[in-house]
N, C-alpha and C positions, 0 to 999 in steps of 0.2 A: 245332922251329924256332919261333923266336919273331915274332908278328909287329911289324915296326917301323915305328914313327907316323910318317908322310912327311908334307911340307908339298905340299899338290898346285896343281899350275901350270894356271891357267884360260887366258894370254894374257901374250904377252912382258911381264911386268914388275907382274902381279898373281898373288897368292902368296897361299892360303891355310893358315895355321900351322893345323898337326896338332893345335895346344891349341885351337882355336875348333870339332873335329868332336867329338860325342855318340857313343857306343858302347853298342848296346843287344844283348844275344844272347836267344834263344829257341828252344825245341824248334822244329825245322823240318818239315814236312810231305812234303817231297820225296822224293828219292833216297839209299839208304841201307840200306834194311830194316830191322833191328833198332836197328841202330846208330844212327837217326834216334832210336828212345825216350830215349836218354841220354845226345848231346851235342847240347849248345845251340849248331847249327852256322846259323841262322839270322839276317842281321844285319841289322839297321837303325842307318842314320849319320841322326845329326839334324846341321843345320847350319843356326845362328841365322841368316836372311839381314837380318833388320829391323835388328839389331844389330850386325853384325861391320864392325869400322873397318877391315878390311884389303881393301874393296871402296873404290875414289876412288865418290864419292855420286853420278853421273851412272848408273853401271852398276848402283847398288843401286837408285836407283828406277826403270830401266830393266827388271831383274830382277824387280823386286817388283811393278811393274805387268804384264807376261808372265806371272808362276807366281802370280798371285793365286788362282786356282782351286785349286790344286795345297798353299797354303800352310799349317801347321797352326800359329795363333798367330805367323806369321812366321817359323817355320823349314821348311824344306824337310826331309823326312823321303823316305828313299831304304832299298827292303828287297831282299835280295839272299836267298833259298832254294834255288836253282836247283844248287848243286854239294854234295860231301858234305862236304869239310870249312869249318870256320870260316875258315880264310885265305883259301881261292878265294871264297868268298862275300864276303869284307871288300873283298878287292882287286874283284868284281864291282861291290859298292856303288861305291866310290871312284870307278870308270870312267863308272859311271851320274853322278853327281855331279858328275863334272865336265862330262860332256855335256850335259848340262841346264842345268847356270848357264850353258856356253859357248855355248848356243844362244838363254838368255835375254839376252845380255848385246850380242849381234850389234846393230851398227846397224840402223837400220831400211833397206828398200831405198827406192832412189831411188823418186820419184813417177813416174808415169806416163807419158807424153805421149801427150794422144790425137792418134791419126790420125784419116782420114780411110779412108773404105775404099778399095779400087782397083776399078777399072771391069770386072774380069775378076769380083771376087767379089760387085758390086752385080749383075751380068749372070746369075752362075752361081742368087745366093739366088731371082732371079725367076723363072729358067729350070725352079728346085724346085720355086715354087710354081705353075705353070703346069703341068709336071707331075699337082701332085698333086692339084689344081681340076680337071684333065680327068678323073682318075682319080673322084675323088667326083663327079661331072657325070655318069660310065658308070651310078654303082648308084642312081641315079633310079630312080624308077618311074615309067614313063610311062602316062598314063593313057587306056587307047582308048576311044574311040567305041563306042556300043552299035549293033548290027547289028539293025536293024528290019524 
């Protein structure tokens, strides 16, 4: 069974073409026994993010500021070892690749708004430390009086 280069779908209406992913194979370390020494079931997908026009440029530098850690030269490189053959490890990568861009590409969440505390949990934080002031107040050592 051959495998077939899909375009993979990040988010209604953004479409990464199957010609913008990298295909790298290598011996793999994993699962397999012998069979691991002589196919190269190991895969890494590169995928240019600095460069790829099939990102609108709101989400590519949205992305590229998130996976900045993660980046090598500005593409995102994603490795799959984990199963014995080369297709479950390719379709593994893929799965991984897209959850990563789709979690880079998330708005950001709304800002904050501070409260105020409520009178029950300003009441309860005191009632802790009063607590725990008597508690250290017990392991004193008090000093007595010498007996003359």
């Amino acid at each position: 069974m051959r495998f077939r280069h899909v375009d993979l779908q990040l988010i209604p209406g953004v479409v990464i073409p199957a010609a913008e992913l990298r295909w790298r194979f290598s011996r793999s370390s994993g699962p397999g026994g012998q069979n691991v020494n002589t196919t190269d079931s190991r895969v890494e997908l590169v995928f240019d993010l600095a460069a790829t026009p099939s990102l609108p440029p709101l989400l590519r530098t949205r992305a590229l500021r998130r996976l900045a850690g993660q980046l090598l030269e500005g593409c995102v490189v994603v490795t799959a070892s984990e199963r014995r053959s080369q297709w479950q490890n390719r379709v593994a990568a893929q799965r991984r690749l897209v959850e990563l861009l789709q979690t880079a590409i998330q708005p950001p969440p709304p800002p904050r708004r501070a409260t105020r505390p409520t009178r029950g949990s300003v009441e309860r934080r005191l009632a802790a430390k009063q607590r725990r002031s008597a508690v250290k107040r017990q392991r004193r050592i008090r000093l007595q009086p010498p007996d003359d």
